[in-house]
C-alpha positions as semicolon CSV with decimal commas, in nm:
position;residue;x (nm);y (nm);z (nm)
1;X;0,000;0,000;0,000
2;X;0,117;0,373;-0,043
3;X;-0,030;0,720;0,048
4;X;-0,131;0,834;-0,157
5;X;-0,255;0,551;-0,359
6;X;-0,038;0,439;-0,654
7;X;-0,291;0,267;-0,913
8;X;-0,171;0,086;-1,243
9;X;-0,451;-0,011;-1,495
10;X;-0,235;-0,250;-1,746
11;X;-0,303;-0,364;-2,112
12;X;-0,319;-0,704;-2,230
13;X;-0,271;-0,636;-2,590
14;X;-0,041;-0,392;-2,733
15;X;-0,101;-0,083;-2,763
16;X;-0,014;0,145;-3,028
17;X;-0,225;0,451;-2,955
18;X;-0,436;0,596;-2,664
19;X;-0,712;0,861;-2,636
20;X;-0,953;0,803;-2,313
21;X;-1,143;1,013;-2,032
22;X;-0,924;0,959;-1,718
23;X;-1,241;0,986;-1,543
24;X;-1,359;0,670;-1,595
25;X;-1,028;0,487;-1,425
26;X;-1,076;0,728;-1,127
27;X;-1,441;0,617;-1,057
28;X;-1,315;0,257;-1,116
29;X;-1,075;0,322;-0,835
30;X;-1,323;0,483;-0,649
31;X;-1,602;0,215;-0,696
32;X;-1,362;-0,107;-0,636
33;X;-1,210;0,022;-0,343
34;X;-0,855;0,058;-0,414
35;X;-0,770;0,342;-0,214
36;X;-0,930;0,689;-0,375
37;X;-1,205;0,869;-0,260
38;X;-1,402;1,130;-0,390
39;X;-1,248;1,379;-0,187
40;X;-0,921;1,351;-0,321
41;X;-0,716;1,595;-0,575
42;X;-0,547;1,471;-0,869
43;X;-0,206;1,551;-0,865
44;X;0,010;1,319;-1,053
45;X;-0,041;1,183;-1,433
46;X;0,207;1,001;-1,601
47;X;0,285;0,728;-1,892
48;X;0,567;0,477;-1,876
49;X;0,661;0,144;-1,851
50;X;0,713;-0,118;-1,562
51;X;0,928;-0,399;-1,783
52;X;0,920;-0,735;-1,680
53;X;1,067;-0,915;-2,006
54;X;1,033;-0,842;-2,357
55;X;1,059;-0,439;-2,359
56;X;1,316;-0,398;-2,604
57;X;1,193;-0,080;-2,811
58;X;0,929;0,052;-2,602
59;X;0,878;0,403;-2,646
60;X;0,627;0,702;-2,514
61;X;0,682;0,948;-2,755
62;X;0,404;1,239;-2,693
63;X;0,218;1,271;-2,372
64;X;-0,078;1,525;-2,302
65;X;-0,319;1,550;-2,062
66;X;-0,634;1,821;-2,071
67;X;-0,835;1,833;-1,732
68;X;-1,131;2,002;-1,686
Protein backbone atom coordinates (compact mmCIF):
# COMPACT_ATOMS: atom_id res chain seq x y z
CA UNK A 1 0.00 0.00 0.00
CA UNK A 2 1.17 3.73 -0.43
CA UNK A 3 -0.30 7.20 0.48
CA UNK A 4 -1.31 8.34 -1.57
CA UNK A 5 -2.55 5.51 -3.59
CA UNK A 6 -0.38 4.39 -6.54
CA UNK A 7 -2.91 2.67 -9.13
CA UNK A 8 -1.71 0.86 -12.43
CA UNK A 9 -4.51 -0.11 -14.95
CA UNK A 10 -2.35 -2.50 -17.46
CA UNK A 11 -3.03 -3.64 -21.12
CA UNK A 12 -3.19 -7.04 -22.30
CA UNK A 13 -2.71 -6.36 -25.90
CA UNK A 14 -0.41 -3.92 -27.33
CA UNK A 15 -1.01 -0.83 -27.63
CA UNK A 16 -0.14 1.45 -30.28
CA UNK A 17 -2.25 4.51 -29.55
CA UNK A 18 -4.36 5.96 -26.64
CA UNK A 19 -7.12 8.61 -26.36
CA UNK A 20 -9.53 8.03 -23.13
CA UNK A 21 -11.43 10.13 -20.32
CA UNK A 22 -9.24 9.59 -17.18
CA UNK A 23 -12.41 9.86 -15.43
CA UNK A 24 -13.59 6.70 -15.95
CA UNK A 25 -10.28 4.87 -14.25
CA UNK A 26 -10.76 7.28 -11.27
CA UNK A 27 -14.41 6.17 -10.57
CA UNK A 28 -13.15 2.57 -11.16
CA UNK A 29 -10.75 3.22 -8.35
CA UNK A 30 -13.23 4.83 -6.49
CA UNK A 31 -16.02 2.15 -6.96
CA UNK A 32 -13.62 -1.07 -6.36
CA UNK A 33 -12.10 0.22 -3.43
CA UNK A 34 -8.55 0.58 -4.14
CA UNK A 35 -7.70 3.42 -2.14
CA UNK A 36 -9.30 6.89 -3.75
CA UNK A 37 -12.05 8.69 -2.60
CA UNK A 38 -14.02 11.30 -3.90
CA UNK A 39 -12.48 13.79 -1.87
CA UNK A 40 -9.21 13.51 -3.21
CA UNK A 41 -7.16 15.95 -5.75
CA UNK A 42 -5.47 14.71 -8.69
CA UNK A 43 -2.06 15.51 -8.65
CA UNK A 44 0.10 13.19 -10.53
CA UNK A 45 -0.41 11.83 -14.33
CA UNK A 46 2.07 10.01 -16.01
CA UNK A 47 2.85 7.28 -18.92
CA UNK A 48 5.67 4.77 -18.76
CA UNK A 49 6.61 1.44 -18.51
CA UNK A 50 7.13 -1.18 -15.62
CA UNK A 51 9.28 -3.99 -17.83
CA UNK A 52 9.20 -7.35 -16.80
CA UNK A 53 10.67 -9.15 -20.06
CA UNK A 54 10.33 -8.42 -23.57
CA UNK A 55 10.59 -4.39 -23.59
CA UNK A 56 13.16 -3.98 -26.04
CA UNK A 57 11.93 -0.80 -28.11
CA UNK A 58 9.29 0.52 -26.02
CA UNK A 59 8.78 4.03 -26.46
CA UNK A 60 6.27 7.02 -25.14
CA UNK A 61 6.82 9.48 -27.55
CA UNK A 62 4.04 12.39 -26.93
CA UNK A 63 2.18 12.71 -23.72
CA UNK A 64 -0.78 15.25 -23.02
CA UNK A 65 -3.19 15.50 -20.62
CA UNK A 66 -6.34 18.21 -20.71
CA UNK A 67 -8.35 18.33 -17.32
CA UNK A 68 -11.31 20.02 -16.86
Amino acid sequence: DTNPPCISYVSVTPVDDLDFDLNHFIQDSVQNGYGVTNDMYLSIIFAGFEIWGGGDGLTVERFCAKVN
